[in-house]
N, C-alpha and C positions, 0 to 999 in steps of 0.2 A: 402325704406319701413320703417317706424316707429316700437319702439320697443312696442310689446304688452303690455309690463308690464314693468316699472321705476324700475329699478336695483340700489338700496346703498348701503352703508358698514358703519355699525357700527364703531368708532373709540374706543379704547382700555379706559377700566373702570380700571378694579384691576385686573385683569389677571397677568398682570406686571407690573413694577414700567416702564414707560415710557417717556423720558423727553421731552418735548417742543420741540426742533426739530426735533426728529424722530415724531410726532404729524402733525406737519408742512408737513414734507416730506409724511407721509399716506396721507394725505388730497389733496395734489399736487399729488400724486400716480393716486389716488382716479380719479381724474378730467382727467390725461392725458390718461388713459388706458379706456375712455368712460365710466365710469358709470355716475349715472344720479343723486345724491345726495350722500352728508356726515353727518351721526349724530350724537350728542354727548348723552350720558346720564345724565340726571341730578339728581344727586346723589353725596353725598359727608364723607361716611365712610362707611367701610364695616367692620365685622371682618369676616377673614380669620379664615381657619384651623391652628394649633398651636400659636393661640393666637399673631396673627397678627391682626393690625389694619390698614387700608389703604385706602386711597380714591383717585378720580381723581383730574385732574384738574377741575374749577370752568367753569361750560358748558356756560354761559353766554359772559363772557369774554374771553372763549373761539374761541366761534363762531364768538363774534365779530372780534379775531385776524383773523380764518380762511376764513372770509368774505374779507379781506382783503387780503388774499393772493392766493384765488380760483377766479375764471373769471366765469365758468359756473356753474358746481354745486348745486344744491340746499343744501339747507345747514336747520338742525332744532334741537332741540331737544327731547329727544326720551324716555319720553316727561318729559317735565317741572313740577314740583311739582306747584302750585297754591301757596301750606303752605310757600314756602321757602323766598319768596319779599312780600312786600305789593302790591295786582295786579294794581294799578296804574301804578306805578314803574316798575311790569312787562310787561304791556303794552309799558311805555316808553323805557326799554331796547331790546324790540320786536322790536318795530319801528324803533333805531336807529341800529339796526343788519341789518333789513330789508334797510335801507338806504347804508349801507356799503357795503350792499352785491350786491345792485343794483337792490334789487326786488327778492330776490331767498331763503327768509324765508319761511319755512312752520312750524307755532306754531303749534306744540303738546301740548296737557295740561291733568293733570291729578291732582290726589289728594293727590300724594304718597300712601307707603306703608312702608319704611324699619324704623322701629319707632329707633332702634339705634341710628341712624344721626340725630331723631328728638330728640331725649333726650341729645345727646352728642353737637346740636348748638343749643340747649334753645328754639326750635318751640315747637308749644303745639300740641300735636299727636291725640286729641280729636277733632270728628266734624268733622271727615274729607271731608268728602262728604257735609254738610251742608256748610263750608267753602268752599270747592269746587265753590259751587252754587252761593255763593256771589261774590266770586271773579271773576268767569269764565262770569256772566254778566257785574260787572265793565272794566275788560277788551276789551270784545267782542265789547261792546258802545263805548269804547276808541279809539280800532284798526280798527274799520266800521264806526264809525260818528263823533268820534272824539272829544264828550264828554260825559261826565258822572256825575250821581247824583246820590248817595247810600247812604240808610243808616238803614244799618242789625244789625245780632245780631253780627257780627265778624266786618267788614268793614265800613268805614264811608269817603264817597269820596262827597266834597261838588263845584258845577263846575267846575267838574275836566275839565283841555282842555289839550289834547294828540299834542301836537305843537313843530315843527314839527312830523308830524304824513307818518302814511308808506307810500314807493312808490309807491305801486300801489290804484289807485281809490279803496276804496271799503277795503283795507286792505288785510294784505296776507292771504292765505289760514289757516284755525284753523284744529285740526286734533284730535279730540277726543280718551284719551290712556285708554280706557277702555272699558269694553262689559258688565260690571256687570248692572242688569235691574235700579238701581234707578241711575248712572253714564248715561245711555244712553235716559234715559227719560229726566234729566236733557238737556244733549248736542247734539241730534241729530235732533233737531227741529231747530241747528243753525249751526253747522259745515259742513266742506268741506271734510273730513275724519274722521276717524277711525281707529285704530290699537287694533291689539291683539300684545302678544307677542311669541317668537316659545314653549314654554313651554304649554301654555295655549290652546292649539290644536294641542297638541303632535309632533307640527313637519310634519304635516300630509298634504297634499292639500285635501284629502276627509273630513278629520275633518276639515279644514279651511271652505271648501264648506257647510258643514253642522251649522259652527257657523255665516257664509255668511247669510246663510237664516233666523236664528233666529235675526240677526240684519236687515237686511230688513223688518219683520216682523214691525219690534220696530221700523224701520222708519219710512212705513205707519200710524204705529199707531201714529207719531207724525205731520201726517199730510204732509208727504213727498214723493216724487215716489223713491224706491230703488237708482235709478241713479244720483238722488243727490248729494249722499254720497259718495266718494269712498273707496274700502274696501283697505288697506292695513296690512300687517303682518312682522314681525320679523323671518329671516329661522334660524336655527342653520345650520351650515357646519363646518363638520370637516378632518383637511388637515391630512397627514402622521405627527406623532409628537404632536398632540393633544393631551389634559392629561383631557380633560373635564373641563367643567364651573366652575373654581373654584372662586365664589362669594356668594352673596347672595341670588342666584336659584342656588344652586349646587346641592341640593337636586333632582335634576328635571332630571339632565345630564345621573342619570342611568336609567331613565325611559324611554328616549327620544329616538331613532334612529335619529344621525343627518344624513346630507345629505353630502355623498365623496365628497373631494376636486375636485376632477375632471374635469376639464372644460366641458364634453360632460356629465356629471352626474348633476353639478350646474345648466346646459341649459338644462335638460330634466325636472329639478325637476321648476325652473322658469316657463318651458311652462306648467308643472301640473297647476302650483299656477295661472298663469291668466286664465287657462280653470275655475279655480275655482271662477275666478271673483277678484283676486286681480290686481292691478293696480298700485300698489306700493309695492317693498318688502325692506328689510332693513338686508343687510346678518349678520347675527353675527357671524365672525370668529374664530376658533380655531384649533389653533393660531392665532391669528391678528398680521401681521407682514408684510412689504411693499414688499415684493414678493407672500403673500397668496393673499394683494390684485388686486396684476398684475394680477393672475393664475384668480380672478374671475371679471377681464378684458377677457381674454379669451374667457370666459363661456359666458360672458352678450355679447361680437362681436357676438356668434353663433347662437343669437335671432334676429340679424338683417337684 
């Protein structure tokens, strides 16, 4: 029997300073204990409490290592800033991930938001959504047909050709990281997904369920049947030993009820979230740590 709803696991942002092989070994964790995809975040400084500054590894070149050393897994990011590459470029490092990986990219895209890391690597934090729009159709043309001609108030791609372009016909799934009204009018008239994140619906499957409808809503209106699109989200879960989100939503961790580590508490609140029409969820651990992600190995067997 198939799992109703695709179970991932976020891999570690600033939580902790994590190096490269304990990354490696999550990711292989990740793959051997059945879940169904790994994601990275793409983000690259955060300040911390006491005047710490910290960032992850680079999610790109990231994925591409872990494409390489995962067999099934889907693998994406969660999601990609548009601002951060010239979207040609990001098209092309999509496509050679998706090549590596063997077909198992799912592109998230977004506009960003943490304006820090845009001031501190010299991106301009202006326009974002406008930028958004430009890049997200150079892309889109790139990774489904495989060229493009643009020429905006941001971007200028003159026939562009995406070559070698992804494995699969038609390009990988795109997955829109936002719900805000002019972000979904922009991308739901062309993507395969959608994500919220756990902050943004409290953690909640009933609020999930209730922000479900208002993006179907925004579907239809873009000319789409609901089912197009599939709805996925970000849980928060938190193991014995958790100290809360200490990042750039920490704000949010006291407001939030996460969801217990528990393997029979992970698998009730999963079966909430696909009653509620998710189809994808993406846990965000804390701790994140290669035994919390075996524990919600566990949890994701108990759906099946």
């Amino acid at each position: 029997m198939s799992r109703a709803v695709k179970v991932g696991v976020q891999l570690p942002e600033v939580e902790r300073r994590v190096e490269w092989p304990e990354l490696v070994t999550m990711a292989r964790t990740a793959e051997d204990v059945g879940l169904d995809s790994v994601w990275l975040g793409d983000h690259l400084l955060y300040d911390l409490p006491g005047g710490v500054a910290r960032g992850p590894w680079e999610a790109w070149t990231s994925l591409a290592a872990l494409a390489a050393v995962t067999t099934r897994v889907e693998l994406g990011p969660l999601v990609a800033s548009t601002s951060f590459h010239a979207p040609a470029m990001l098209a092309k490092m999509a496509a050679t991930v998706d090549a590596i990986s063997g077909g198992r990219l799912v592109l998230g895209l977004g506009a960003g938001w943490n304006e820090r890391e845009y001031a501190a690597y010299g991106f301009p934090f202006d326009h974002r959504v406008g930028r958004f729009e430009e890049a997200f159709a150079i892309i889109r043309s790139l990774v489904r047909e495989g060229r493009a001609d643009a020429h905006g108030s941001y971007y200028d791609v003159t026939d562009c050709v995406l070559d070698p372009g992804p494995v699969r016909p038609g390009g990988m799934p795109l997955m829109l990281g936002s719900t805000s009204p002019r972000m979904m009018r922009i991308g739901l008239p062309h993507v395969d997904l959608w994500n919220t994140w756990w902050s943004d619906y409290a953690n909640s499957p009933a609020e999930f369920a209730r922000l479900k409808a208002k993006v179907d809503a925004a579907t239809a209106a873009a000319g789409r049947d609901a089912g197009d699109v599939g709805a996925t989200a970000a849980v928060y879960v938190q193991f014995p030993g958790g100290a809360g989100r200490v990042m750039g939503d920490s704000g949010y961790a006291a407001s939030v009820v996460p969801v217990h580590g528990e393997p029979a508490a992970i698998a009730e609140h999963l079966h909430a979230m696909a009653e509620a029409g998710a189809v994808h969820v993406q846990l965000v651990l804390d701790p994140i740590t290669v035994d919390t992600i075996a524990q919600v190995g566990r949890a994701a067997a108990l759906l099946d």
